[in-house]
C-alpha angles and dihedrals in degrees: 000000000000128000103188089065084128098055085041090066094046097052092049095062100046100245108177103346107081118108124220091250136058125280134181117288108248122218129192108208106196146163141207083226157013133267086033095122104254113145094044092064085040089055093039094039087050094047098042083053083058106054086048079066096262123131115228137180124203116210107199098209098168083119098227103349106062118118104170083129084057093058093049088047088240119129109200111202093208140035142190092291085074088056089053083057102052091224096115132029122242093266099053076060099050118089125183128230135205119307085015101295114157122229118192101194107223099177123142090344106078081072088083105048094095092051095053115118123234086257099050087039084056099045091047092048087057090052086042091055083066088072095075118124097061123123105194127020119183134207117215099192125183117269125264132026116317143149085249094045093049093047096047086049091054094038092054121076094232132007135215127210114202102196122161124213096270119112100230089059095043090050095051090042089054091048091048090059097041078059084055095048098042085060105035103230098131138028104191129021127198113237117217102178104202128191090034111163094207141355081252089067104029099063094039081055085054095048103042083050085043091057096048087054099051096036083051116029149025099261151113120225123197127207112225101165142281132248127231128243084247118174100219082062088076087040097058089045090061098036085048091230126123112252092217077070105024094050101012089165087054121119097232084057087049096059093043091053079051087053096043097049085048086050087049091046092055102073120174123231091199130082118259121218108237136218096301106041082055084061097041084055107047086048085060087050096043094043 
């Protein structure tokens, strides 16, 4: 299903794009489906990582159907697509979020990458080098297997796969990182279990998933945590108040502050390759 396997690998591994100095570290945070409750751990995560004195930046890449800004109550007027079209700088794009979190809108816009032409590609990479001084920069991708999702997962240095207990989420997550494998793009993949009713539940969820992947394909798979079915989740989505602010004592934001310390633990020797050197690899995807 997809042609550029070849690129992918390439990109994966960092061939040629990486710069002599340390960049963020950029995540991928993915799922085999929808209504998982992805972009809620990617918002809460983000913001937890804040207040712990990161920076962090948050890409929505569910082309046309992110709300990540939704679940932070901020309503951005513009989004990358601006930036295509040279008419705004990066930070015109840029909106920021609660406790300073960074949101960079991709919306409908990231339909057009792969039509840019060298001069425009060259124009958006020199607003993109503006986003340095980030230490983290996440990647909220759409859910299920797709050309976008497998090339934002080879062009991040690490990718997390938010799956729940139920069976239908666990089959098509599955199905996400045999993709990955297939193709090679990845060789390890970070596990959040969400919706999980108890600890109990949400490591044995971990563990059956954790089976399938190493009866079936070439790749490791890590444990960072799970989050619990907690009530004041669908509170904060309605309130449109993150629930790592809004119910800071909660279980699910304890889990979440777990997660967080675990991301933190795991520090990467190699050099990540930044904001712009993302960009420079999905263009040679999308060429």
């Amino acid at each position: 299903m997809l042609d550029q396997a070849e690129s992918l690998r390439k990109l994966a591994s960092g061939e040629g794009f990486f710069e002599e100095h340390r960049k963020a570290r950029i995540i991928t945070i993915t799922s085999g489906k929808g209504g998982v409750g992805k972009s809620n751990i990617v918002v809460n995560l983000a913001i937890n990582l804040v207040k712990k004195g990161k920076k962090v930046l948050i890409f929505d890449a569910d082309i046309g159907m992110g709300n990540d800004d939704v679940l932070m109550g901020i309503y951005p007027k513009h989004n990358v697509l601006d930036l295509i079209n040279g008419r705004l700088a990066i930070e015109d794009i840029i909106v920021e979020g609660p406790e300073g979190v960074k949101l960079l809108p991709g919306g409908s816009g990231l339909n057009n990458i792969e039509d840019l032409q060298q001069n425009q590609r060259e124009l958006f990479l020199k607003k993109i080098e503006m986003l340095e001084g980030f230490d983290y920069i996440f990647i909220d991708t759409g859910a299920g297997i797709s050309r976008s999702v497998l090339a934002f997962i080879a062009c991040s240095d690490e990718v997390v796969l938010i799956t729940t207990p139920e069976p239908t989420s666990l089959t098509d997550g599955y199905s996400l990182l045999k993709a990955v494998n297939h193709f090679k793009i990845k060789d390890k993949a970070n596990i959040i279990v969400n919706k999980a009713l108890d600890k109990k539940e949400g490591e044995k969820t971990f563990l059956k998933f954790k089976s399938a992947v190493n009866k079936f394909l070439a790749l490791d798979v890590n444990f960072l945590g799970y989050v619990y079915e907690d009530r004041k989740l669908i509170i904060s989505v309605r309130n449109q108040v993150p629930f790592i602010i809004g119910y800071p004592s909660c279980d699910a934001s304890k889990c979440i502050e777990d997660i967080t310390l675990k991301l933190i633990g795991n520090k990467k020797e190699e050099i990540g390759a930044g904001a712009q050197g993302l960009f420079k690899k999905l263009f040679s995807i999308f060429s």
